[in-house]
C-alpha positions in Angstrom: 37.5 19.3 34.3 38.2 17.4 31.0 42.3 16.4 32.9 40.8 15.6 35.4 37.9 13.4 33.7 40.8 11.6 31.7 43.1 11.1 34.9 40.5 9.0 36.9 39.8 6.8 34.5 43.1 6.0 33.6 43.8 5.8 37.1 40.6 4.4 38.4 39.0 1.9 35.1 38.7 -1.2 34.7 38.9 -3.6 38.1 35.4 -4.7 39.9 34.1 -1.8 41.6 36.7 0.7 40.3 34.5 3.0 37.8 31.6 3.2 40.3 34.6 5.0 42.3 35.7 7.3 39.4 32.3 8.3 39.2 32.5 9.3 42.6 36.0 11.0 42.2 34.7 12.9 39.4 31.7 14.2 41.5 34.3 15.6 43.7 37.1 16.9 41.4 38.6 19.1 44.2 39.6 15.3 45.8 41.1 14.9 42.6 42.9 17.8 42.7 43.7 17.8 46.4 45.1 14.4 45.9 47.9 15.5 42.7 48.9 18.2 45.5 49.5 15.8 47.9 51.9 13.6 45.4 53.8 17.1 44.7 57.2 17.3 45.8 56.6 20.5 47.6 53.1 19.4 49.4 53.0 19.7 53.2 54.3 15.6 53.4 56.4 16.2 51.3 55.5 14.5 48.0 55.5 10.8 46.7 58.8 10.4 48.7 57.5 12.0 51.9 54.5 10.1 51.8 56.8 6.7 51.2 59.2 8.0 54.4 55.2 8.4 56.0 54.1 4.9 55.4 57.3 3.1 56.1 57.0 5.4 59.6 53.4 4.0 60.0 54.7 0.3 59.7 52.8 0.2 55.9 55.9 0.3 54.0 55.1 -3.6 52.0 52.3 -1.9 51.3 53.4 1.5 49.7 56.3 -0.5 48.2 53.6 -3.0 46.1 52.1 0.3 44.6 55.8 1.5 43.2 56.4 -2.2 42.3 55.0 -4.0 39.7 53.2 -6.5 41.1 49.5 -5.9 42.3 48.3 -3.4 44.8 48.2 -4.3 48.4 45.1 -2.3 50.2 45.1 0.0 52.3 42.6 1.4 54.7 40.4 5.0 55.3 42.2 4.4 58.5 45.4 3.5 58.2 45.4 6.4 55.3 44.4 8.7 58.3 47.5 7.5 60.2 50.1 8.0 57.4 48.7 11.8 57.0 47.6 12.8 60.4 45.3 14.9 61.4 45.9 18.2 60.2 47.2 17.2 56.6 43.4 15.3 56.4 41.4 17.6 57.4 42.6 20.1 54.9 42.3 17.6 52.2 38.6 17.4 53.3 38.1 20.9 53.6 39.2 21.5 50.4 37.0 18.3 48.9 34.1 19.9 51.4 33.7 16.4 53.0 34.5 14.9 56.3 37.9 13.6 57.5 36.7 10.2 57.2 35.2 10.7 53.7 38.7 12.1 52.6 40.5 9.6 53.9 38.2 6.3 52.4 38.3 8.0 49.0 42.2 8.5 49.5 42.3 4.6 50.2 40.8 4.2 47.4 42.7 6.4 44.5 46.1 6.8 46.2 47.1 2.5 45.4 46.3 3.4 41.4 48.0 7.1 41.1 51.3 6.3 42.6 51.5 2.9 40.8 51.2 5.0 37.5 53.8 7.5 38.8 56.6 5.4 39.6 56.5 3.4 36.6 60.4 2.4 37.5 59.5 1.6 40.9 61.3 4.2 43.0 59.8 7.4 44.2 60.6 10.3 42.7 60.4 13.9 43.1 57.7 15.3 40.5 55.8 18.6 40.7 52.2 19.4 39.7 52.7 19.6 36.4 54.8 16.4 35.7 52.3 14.2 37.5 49.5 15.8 35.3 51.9 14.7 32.7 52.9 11.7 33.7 49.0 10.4 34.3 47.8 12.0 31.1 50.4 9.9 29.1 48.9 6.8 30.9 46.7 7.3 28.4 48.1 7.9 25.2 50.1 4.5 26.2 52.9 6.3 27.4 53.5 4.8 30.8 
């Protein structure tokens, strides 16, 4: 767990409320885990550029386009993350994090913003698997990205 540790709080430290939520990630590493998967370029939306195609398609793209920019963070909603995903993609990610749909999706809300801000730090999507986003967010904090 010591990746995953290092990889919410470099994604999740620092702003207002943000380390009660790492604690919260770090109850539940398997949301951690489940969420890398989901940024994969072979998960079942098909990676950070599937789930860009999936938010544009939603009518969120401003808001998935301020987390590959450089700017600040628009937020996003349990619901509107439930609406990107749909139904079946969710309730696997909560199966696997053994919480509800609704859970999943609120701490998704939540995480997503700050790991795909730290994985496009050029500001396009790109197609990464597993192992480069572990890379890519563990060099977050050596100062890398």
């Amino acid at each position: 767990m010591g990746m995953l540790r290092k990889i919410a709080d470099a994604v999740l430290s620092g702003k207002g409320g943000q380390a009660q939520l790492a604690t919260l990630v770090l109850q539940n590493p398997k949301l951690m885990q489940a969420a890398i998967g989901l940024l994969a370029k072979d998960s079942l939306v098909g990676g950070l550029q599937g789930l860009v195609t999936g938010f544009e398609n939603a009518g969120l793209g401003d808001t998935i386009a301020s987390w590959l920019g450089s700017g600040t963070n628009k937020p996003v909603s349990g619901t509107e993350i439930e609406k990107v995903l749909g139904g079946g993609v969710l309730d696997g990610i909560a199966a696997q994090a053994r919480m509800t749909p609704s859970e999943a999706s609120d701490m998704l809300s939540r995480v997503l913003p700050g790991m795909i801000d730290k994985l496009s730090p050029t500001g396009e999507a790109h197609a990464l698997d597993i192992s480069q986003i572990k890379l890519m967010l563990g060099g977050f904090l050596k100062g890398n990205i």
